[in-house]
Backbone as CSV, one residue per row, in Angstrom:
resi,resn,N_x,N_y,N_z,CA_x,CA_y,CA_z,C_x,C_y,C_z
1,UNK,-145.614,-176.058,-32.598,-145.947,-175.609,-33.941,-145.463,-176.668,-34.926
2,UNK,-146.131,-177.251,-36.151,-145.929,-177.988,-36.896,-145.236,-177.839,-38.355
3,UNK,-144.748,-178.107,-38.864,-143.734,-177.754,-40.022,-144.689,-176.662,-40.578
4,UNK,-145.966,-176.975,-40.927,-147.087,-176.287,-42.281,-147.323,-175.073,-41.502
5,UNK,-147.393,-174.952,-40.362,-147.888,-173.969,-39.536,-146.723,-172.681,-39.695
6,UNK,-147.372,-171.282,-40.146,-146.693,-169.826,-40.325,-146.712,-169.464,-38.821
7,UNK,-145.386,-168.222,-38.731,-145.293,-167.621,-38.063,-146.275,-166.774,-37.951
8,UNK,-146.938,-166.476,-36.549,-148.555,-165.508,-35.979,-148.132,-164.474,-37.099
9,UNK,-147.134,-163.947,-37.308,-146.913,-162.211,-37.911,-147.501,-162.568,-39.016
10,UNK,-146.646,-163.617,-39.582,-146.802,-163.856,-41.514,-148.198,-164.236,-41.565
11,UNK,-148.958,-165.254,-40.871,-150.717,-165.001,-40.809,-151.409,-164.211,-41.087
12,UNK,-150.772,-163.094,-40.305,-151.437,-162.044,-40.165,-150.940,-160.984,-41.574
13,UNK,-149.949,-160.952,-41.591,-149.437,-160.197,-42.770,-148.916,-160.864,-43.978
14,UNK,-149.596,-161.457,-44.749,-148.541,-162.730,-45.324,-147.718,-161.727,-46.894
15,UNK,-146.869,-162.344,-47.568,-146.339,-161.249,-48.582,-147.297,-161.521,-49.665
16,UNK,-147.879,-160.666,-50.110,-148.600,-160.507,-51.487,-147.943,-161.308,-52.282
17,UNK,-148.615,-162.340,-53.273,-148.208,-163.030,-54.037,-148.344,-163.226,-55.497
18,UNK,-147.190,-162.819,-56.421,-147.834,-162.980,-57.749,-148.871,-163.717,-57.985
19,UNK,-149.605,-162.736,-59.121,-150.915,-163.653,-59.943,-150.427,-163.511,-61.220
20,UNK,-149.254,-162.628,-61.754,-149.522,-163.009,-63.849,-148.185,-161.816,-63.537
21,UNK,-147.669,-162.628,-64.231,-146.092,-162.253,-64.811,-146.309,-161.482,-66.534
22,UNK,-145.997,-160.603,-66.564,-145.661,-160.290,-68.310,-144.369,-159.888,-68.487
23,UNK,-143.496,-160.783,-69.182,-142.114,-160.670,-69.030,-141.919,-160.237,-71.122
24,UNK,-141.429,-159.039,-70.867,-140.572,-158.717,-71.990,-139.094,-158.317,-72.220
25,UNK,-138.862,-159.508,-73.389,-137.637,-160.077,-73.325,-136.486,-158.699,-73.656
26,UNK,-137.223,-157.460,-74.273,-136.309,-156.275,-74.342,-137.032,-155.094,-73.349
27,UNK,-137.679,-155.330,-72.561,-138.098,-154.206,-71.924,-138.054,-154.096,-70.284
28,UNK,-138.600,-155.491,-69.837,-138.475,-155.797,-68.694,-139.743,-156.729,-67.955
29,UNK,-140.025,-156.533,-66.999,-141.007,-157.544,-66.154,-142.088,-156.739,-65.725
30,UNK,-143.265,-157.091,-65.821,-144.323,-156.626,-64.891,-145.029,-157.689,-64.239
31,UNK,-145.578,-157.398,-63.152,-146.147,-158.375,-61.886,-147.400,-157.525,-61.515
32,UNK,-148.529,-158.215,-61.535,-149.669,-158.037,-60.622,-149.699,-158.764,-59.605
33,UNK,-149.856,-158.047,-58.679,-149.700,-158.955,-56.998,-151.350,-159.206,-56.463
34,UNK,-151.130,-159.971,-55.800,-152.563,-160.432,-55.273,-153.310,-159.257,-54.088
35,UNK,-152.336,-158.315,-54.153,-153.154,-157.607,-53.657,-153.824,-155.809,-54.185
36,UNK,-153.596,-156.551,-55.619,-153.661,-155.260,-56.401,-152.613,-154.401,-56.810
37,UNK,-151.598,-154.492,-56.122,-150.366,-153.738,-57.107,-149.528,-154.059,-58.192
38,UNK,-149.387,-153.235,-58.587,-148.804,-153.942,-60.093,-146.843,-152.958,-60.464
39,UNK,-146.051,-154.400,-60.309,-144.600,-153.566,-60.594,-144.538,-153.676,-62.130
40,UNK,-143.714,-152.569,-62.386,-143.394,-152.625,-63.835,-141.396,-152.655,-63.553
41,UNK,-140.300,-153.765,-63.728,-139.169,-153.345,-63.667,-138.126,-153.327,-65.001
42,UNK,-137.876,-152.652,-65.194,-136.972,-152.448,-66.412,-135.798,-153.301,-66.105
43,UNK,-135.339,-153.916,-66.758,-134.523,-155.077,-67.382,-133.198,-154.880,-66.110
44,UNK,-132.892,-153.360,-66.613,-131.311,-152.749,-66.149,-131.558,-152.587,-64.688
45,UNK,-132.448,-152.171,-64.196,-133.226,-152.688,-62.406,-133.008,-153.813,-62.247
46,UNK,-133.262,-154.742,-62.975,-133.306,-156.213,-62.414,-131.736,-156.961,-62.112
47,UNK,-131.200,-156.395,-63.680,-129.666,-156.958,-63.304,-128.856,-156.383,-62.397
48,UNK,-129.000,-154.812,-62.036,-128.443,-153.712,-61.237,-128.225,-154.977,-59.678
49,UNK,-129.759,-155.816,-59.164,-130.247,-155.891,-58.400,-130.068,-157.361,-58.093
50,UNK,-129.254,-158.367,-59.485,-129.049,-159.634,-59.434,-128.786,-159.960,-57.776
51,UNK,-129.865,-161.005,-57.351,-129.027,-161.029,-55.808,-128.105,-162.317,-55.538
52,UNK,-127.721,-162.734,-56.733,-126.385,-164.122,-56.618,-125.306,-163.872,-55.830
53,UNK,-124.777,-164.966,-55.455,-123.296,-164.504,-54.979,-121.981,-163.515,-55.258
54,UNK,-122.370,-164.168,-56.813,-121.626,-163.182,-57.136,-121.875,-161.690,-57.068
55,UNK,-122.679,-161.210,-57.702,-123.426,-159.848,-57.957,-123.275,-159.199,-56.327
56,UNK,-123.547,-159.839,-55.399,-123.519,-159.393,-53.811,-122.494,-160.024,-53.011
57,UNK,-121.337,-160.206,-53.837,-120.288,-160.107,-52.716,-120.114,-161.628,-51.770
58,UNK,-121.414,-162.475,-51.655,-121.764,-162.760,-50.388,-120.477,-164.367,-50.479
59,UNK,-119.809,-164.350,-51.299,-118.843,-165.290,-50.592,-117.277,-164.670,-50.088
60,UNK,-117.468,-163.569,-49.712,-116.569,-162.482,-49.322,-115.406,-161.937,-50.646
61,UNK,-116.074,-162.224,-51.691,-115.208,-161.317,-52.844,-116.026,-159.642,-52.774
62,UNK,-115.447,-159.088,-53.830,-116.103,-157.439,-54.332,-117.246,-157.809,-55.108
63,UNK,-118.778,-157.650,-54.948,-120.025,-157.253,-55.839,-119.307,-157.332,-57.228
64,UNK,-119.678,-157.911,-58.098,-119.909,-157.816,-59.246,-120.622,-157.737,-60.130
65,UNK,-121.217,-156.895,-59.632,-122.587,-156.120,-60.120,-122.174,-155.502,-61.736
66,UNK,-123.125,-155.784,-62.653,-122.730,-154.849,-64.211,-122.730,-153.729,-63.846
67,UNK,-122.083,-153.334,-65.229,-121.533,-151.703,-65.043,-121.698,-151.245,-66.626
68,UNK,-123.083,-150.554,-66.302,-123.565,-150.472,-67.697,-123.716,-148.881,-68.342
69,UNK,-122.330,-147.965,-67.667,-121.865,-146.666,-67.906,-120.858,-146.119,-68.646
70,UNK,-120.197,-147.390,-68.965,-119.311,-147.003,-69.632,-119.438,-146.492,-71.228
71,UNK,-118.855,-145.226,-71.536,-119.393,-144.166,-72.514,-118.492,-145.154,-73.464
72,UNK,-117.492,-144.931,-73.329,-115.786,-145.615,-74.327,-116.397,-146.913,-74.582
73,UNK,-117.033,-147.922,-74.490,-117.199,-149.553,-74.867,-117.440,-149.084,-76.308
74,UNK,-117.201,-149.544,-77.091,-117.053,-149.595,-78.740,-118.802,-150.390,-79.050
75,UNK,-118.730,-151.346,-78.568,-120.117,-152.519,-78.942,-120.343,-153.008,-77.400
76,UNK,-121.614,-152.721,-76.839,-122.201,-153.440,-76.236,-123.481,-154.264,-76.601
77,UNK,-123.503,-155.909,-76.309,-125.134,-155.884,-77.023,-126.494,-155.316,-76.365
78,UNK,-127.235,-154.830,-76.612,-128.855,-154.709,-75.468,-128.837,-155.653,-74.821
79,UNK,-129.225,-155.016,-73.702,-129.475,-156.156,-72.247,-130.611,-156.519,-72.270
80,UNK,-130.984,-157.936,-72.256,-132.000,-158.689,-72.959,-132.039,-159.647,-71.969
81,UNK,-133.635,-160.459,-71.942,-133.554,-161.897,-71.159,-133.865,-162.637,-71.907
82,UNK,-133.164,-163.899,-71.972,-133.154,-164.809,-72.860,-134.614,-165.956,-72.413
83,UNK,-134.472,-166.089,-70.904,-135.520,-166.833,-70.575,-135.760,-166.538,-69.280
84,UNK,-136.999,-166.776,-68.532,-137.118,-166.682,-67.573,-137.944,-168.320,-67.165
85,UNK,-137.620,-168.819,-65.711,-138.187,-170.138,-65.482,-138.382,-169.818,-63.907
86,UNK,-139.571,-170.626,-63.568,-139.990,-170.861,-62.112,-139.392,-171.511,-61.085
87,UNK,-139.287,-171.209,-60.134,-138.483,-171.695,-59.107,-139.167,-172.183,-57.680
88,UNK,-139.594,-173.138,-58.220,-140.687,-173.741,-57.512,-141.748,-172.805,-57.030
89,UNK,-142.084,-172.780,-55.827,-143.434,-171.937,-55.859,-143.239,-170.515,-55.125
90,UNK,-141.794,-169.994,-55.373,-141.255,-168.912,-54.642,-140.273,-167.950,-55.055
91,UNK,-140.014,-168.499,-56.725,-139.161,-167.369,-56.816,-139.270,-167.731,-58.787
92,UNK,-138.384,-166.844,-59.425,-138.034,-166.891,-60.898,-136.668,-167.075,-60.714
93,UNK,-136.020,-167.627,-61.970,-134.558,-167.270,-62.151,-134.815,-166.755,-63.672
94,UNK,-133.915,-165.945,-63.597,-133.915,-165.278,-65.013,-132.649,-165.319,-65.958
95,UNK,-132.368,-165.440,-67.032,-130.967,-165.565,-67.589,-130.797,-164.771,-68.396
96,UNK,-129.880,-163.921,-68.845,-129.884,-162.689,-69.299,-128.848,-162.998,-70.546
97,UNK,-128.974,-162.005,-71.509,-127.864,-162.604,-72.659,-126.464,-162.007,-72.874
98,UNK,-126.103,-161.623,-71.419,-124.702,-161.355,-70.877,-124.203,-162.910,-70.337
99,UNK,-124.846,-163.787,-70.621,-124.464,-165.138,-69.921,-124.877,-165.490,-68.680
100,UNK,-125.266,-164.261,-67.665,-125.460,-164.329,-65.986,-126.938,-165.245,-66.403
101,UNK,-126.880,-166.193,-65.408,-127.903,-167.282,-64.963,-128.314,-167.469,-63.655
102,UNK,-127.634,-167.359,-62.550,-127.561,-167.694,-61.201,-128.118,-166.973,-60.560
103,UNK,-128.991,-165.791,-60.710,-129.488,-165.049,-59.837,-131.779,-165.525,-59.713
104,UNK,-131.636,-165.938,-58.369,-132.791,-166.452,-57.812,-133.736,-165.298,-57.324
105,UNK,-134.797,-164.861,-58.030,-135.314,-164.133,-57.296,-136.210,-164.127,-57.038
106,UNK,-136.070,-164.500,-55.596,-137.504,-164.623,-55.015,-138.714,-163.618,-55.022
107,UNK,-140.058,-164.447,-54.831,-141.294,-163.130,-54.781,-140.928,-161.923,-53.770
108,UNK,-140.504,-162.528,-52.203,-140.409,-161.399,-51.293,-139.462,-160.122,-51.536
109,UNK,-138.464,-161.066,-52.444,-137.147,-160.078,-53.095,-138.219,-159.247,-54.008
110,UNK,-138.811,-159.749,-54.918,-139.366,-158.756,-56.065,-140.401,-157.423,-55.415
111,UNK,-141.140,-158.419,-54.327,-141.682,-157.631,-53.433,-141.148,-156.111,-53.098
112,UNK,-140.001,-156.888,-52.132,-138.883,-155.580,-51.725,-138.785,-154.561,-52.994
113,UNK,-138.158,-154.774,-53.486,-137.875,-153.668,-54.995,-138.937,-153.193,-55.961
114,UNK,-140.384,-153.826,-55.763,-141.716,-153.018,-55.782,-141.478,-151.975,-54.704
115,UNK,-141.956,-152.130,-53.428,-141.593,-151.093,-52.777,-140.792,-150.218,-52.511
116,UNK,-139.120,-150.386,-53.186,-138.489,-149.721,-52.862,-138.675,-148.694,-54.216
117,UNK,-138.737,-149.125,-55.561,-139.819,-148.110,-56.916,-140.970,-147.656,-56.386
118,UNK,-141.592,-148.083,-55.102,-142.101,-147.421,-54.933,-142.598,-146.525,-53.678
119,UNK,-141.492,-146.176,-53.357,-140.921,-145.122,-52.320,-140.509,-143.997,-52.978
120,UNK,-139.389,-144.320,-54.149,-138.989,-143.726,-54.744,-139.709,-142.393,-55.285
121,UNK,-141.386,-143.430,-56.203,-142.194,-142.321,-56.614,-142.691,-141.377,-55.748
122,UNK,-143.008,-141.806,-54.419,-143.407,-141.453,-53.468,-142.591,-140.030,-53.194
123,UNK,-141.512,-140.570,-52.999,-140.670,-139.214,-52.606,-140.507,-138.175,-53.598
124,UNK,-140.104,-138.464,-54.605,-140.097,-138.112,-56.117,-141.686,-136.777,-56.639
125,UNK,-142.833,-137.336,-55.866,-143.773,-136.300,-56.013,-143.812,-135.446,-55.146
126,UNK,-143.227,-136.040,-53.857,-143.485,-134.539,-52.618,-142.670,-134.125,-52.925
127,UNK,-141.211,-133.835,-53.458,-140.425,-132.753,-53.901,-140.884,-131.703,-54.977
């Protein structure tokens, strides 16, 4: 098999791939996928979901994931994205105006958390 050459599965199943981003800077992200679905994620989803090192732990510290419950904070500002930029042909990074920058998120990641909003609804109506 040659570098360019996919795995038989991913051929066969490859991940739906953005076609048109509408990113609002106080509301959140929407994605139409190439195969007709369309995510809508609210801002506080996205940061909940930062998948950086930090945010996930993954250089063996505690998640430092925001914590955007606290009743007592006197002033918080709205959680806002300041910019969003491409990451070559596979992912966004987004920078938020809490300062966080470092979180890469890839299409298959955005993918994932389409489906997992939308499981959610899923379950959410058969109850």
């Amino acid at each position: 098999m040659n570098e360019t050459s996919q795995h038989p599965a991913e051929a066969r199943n490859p991940t739906p791939m953005p076609e048109h981003f509408a990113v609002s800077k106080s509301t959140g992200i929407k994605i139409d996928w190439s195969d007709g679905e369309h995510s809508d994620f609210t801002l506080e989803f996205l940061r909940e979901r930062c998948p950086c090192a930090q945010c996930t732990g993954a250089h063996g510290t505690p998640p430092q994931a925001p914590d955007f419950s606290n009743p007592l904070q006197l002033y918080r500002e709205r959680l806002k994205i300041t910019q969003v930029e491409p990451i070559g042909h596979y992912a966004i990074g987004i920078h938020w105006n809490d300062g966080h920058k470092t979180g890469i998120y890839s299409y298959r990641l955005l993918r994932e958390l389409h489906e997992e909003l939308a499981g959610k609804r899923r379950s959410s109506v058969l109850q």
